[in-house]
N, C-alpha and C positions, 0 to 999 in steps of 0.2 A: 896146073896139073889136075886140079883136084874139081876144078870144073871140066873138063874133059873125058876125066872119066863119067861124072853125073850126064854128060850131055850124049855119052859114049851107053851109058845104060837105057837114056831115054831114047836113042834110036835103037837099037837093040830089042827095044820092048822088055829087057830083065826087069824093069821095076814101073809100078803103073806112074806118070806124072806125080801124083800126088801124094804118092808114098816117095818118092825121089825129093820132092821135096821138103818134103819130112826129115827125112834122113838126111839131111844137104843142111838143116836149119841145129839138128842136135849137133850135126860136126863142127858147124862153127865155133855152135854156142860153146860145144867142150874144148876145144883149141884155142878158140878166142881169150881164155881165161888162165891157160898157160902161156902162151907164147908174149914177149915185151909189145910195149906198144906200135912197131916201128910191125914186125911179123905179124902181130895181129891185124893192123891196119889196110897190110896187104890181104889178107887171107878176107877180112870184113867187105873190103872191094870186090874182089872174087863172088863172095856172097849177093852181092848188091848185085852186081852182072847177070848171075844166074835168076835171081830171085824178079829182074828185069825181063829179061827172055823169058822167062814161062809164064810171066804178070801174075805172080805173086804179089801183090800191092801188099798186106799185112807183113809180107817176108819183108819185103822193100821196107816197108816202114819200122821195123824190127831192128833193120841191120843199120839203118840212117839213125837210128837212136843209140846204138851200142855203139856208133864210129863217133856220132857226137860225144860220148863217154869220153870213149878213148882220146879224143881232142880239148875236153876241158879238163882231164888229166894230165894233160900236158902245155895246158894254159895258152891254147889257140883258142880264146873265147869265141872270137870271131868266126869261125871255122865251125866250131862247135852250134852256133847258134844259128847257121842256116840250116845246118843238119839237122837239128830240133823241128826247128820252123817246118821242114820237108815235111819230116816223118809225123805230124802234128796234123798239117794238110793230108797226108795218107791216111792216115789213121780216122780224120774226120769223115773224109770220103767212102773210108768201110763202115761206117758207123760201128770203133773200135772206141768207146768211150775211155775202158780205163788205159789204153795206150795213147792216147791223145792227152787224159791228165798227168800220165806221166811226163810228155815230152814237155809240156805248159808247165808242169813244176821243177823241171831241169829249167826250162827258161828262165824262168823265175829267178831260182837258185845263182844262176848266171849274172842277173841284173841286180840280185843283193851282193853279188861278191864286188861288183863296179859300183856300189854303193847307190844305187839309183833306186829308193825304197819305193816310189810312186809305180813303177815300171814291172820292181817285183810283183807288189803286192796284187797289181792287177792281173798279172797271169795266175797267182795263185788264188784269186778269185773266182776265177776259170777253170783252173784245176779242181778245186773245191767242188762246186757245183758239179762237175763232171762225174766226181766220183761219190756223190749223192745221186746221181740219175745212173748209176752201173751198180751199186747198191740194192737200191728199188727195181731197178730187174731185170738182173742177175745175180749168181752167186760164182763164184772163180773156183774152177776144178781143181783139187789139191792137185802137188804136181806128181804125187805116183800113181795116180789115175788118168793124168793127160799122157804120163811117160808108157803107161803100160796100152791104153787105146793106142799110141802115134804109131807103138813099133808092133802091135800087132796087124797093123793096116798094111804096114810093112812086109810083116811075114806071109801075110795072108797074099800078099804080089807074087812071092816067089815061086817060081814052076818048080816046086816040090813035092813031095808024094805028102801024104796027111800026117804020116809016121814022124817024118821030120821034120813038116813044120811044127809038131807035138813039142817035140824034143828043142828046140828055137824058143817056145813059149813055157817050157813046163820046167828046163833046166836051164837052158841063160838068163830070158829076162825075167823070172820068177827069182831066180836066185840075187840077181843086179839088185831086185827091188827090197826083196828079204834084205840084205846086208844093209841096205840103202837105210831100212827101216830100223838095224839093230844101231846102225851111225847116229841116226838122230836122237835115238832113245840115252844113249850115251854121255851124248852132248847136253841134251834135257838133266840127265840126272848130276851131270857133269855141273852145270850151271848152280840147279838148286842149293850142291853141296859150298861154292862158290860164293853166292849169296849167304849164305847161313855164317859160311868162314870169316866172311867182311864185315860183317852186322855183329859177331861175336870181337871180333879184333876190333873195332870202334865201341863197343859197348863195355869191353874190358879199361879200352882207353881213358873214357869220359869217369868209369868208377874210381880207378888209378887215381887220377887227376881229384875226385872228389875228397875221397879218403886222405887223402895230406891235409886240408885245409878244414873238413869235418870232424865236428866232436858230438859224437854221439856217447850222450849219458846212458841210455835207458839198455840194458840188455839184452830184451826182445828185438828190438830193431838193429843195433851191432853183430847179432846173430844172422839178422835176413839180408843185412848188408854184406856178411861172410858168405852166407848159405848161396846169395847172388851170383859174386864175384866165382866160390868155386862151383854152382851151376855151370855157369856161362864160360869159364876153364875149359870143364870138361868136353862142353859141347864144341868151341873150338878144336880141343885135340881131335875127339872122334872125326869132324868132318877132316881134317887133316888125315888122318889114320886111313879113312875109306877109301879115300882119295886116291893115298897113293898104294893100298892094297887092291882095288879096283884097277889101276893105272889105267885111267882113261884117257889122258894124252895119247899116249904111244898104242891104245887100242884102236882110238878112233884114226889114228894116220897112218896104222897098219894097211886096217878094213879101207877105210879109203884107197890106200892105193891099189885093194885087189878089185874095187869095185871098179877103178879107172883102167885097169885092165882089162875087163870085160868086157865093159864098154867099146874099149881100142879095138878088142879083138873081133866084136860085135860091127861095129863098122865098116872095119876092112873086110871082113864077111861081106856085108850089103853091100859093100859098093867093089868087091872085089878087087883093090887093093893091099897091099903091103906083102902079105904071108901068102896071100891071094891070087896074084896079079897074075899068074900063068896058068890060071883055071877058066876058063872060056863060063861053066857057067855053075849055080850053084849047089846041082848033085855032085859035082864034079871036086867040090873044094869045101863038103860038108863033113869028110873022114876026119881032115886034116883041121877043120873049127873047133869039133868036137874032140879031138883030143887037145888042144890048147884050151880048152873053157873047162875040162877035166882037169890038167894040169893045176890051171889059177884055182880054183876049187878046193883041190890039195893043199895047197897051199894055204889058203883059209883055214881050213884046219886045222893045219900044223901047228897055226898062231894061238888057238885054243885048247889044243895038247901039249904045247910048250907053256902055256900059262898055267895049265891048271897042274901041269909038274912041277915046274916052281913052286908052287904053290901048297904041292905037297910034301916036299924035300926041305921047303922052308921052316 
């Protein structure tokens, strides 16, 4: 289905080739990452088809690598390991260095799990090298810089007036990548408190354990052996306390899911499915985007008005 419409836009002319293919590579990638491996697999085929027909060869090599995933996930090594090898040969072909070390150190990874250390270590020799020659030159575009060029390539396809391709760039995917950007920071600071939490909880441990079988005479040093222990107390609780006055769990899977809404909606816009599909073309079905990316929006908010009321009630 989902090739049919792509192949439905590209005769149509709604989207140039290469913006279709764009858009055709983020949907997998976001599908392919919910769906179990049985619907993924289909959906990754699909992928490969399209990505065949329009000789996409990076796409090809892309999606033979994610379906090898999917198949040494599920412990079809064999299966898995021609898919590598493809996407390895494609990838050498584009002169795609750091996708070609990757596919050579999934190989790899495959022949140490079969216990064949000679076999690994030589793809990973390979691999090595590769991404010492994609190092020296190149640098890899972070990905809200590759995500925000791919779908402006996109926008910029659409037979829209200026106004609202404006409004495509300045309220959806400005906003996706905002949130995008407030998840990660989240997760960052999520982590540090994490770390500190663990290092305090083993460091409490090891004093515990010493203090029983320690006999400290001297004063001075019983005191910085206390002063220690209730340091490193304290700072355990606090990072517990941020933690969970922050509630970054439940923040970041909030934000996340409204970002994966956006996304959804964002989608089904360009390729004029789902909410879409009875809109012939995209002035047509741009009233009705825009109040759905208003709506999830709202709703962002509400998550930050409802926290910061608790917040204050508490």
């Amino acid at each position: 289905m989902l090739l049919q419409y792509a192949q439905e836009h590209l005769q149509a002319s709604r989207l140039a080739p290469g913006a279709c293919e764009i858009l055709y590579k983020w949907y997998v990638r976001a599908n392919s990452q919910i769906y179990q491996n049985k619907e993924a697999l289909t959906l990754l085929q699909q992928a490969l088809h399209f990505y065949r027909n329009t000789r996409n060869y990076l796409g090809e090599a892309n999606t033979l690598k994610e379906i090898g995933e999917r198949l040494e996930s599920s412990n079809d090594w064999e299966s898995a390991l021609q898919h590598y090898h493809m996407a390895a040969q494609l990838y050498r072909a584009s002169n795609a260095h750091l996708g070609e070390a990757q596919a050579l150190t999934a190989i790899g990874d495959i022949w140490q799990m079969r216990d064949n250390r000679r076999k690994a270590i030589r793809y990973y020799r390979s691999a090595r090298k590769l991404h010492s020659k994609f190092n020296n030159n190149q640098t890899q575009e972070p990905y809200d810089i590759r995500f925000r060029k791919n779908f402006r390539q996109i926008i910029d396809s659409l037979d829209l007036e200026l106004q609202a391709r404006d409004y495509l760039q300045l309220r959806w995917l400005e906003q996706v990548l905002q949130m995008e950007a407030q998840v990660q920071s989240m997760k960052r600071q999520r982590r540090r408190l994490a770390i500190v939490r663990a290092v305090s909880a083993t460091s409490l441990a090891i004093l515990s354990l010493l203090s029983v079988g320690l006999d400290i005479k001297s004063k001075f040093h019983s005191r910085l052996f206390t002063l220690t222990i209730l340091t490193i107390s304290i700072l355990f609780s606090m990072t517990t306390v941020l933690n969970e006055y922050f509630g970054f769990q439940n923040r970041i899977l909030r934000y996340s899911g409204v970002i994966e809404l956006l996304k959804m909606q964002g989608l089904q816009f360009f390729q004029l499915t789902g909410l879409y599909h009875n809109y012939k073309t995209h002035a047509e079905a741009l009233e009705i985007f825009s109040e759905q990316v208003e709506r999830i929006i709202e709703q962002y908010s509400e998550i930050d008005i409802d926290r910061f009321s608790n917040e204050f009630h508490a």
